[in-house]
Wavefront OBJ file of the C-alpha trace (Angstrom):
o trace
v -106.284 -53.936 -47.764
v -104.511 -54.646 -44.412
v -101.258 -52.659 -46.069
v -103.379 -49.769 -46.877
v -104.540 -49.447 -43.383
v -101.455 -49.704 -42.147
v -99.608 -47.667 -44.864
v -102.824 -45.202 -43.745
v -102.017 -45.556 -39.527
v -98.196 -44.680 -39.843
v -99.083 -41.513 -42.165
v -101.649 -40.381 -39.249
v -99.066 -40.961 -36.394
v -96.393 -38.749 -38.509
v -99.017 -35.664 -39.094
v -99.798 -36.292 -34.924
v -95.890 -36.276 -34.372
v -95.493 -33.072 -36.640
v -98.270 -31.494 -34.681
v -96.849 -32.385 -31.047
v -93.223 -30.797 -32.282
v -94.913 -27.505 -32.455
v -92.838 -25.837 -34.349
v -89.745 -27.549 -32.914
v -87.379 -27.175 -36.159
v -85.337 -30.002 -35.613
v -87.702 -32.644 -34.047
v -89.840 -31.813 -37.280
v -86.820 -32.429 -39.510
v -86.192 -35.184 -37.867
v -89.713 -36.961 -38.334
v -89.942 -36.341 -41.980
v -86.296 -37.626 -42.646
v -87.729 -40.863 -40.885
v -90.603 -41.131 -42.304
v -89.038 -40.393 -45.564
v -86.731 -43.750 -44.753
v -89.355 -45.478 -44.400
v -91.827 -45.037 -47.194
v -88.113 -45.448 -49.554
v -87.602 -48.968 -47.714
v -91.510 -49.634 -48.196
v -91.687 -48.751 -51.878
v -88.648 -50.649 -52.587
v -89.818 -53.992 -51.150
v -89.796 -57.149 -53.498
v -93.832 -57.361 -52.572
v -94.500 -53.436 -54.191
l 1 2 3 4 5 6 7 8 9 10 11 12 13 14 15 16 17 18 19 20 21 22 23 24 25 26 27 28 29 30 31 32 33 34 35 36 37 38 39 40 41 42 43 44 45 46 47 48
């Protein structure tokens, strides 16, 4: 449950961060290529 929370808290802060960029191309690319990055390393963890 604690993962899903977590999983749900990082997903939040990257729709706040897409919101602050207001309509700042590159900051906006830049969050989704990181948050892309990370949900990759999450879903390829040994614990998925």
């Amino acid at each position: 449950m604690k993962d899903n929370e977590q999983e749900t808290s990082e997903g939040l802060n990257q729709i706040f961060e897409i919101i602050n960029a207001k309509g700042d191309v590159g900051e906006i690319n830049e969050i989704l290529k990181n948050g892309s990055s990370d949900s990759i390393a999450e879903n390829s963890s040994p614990n998925s």
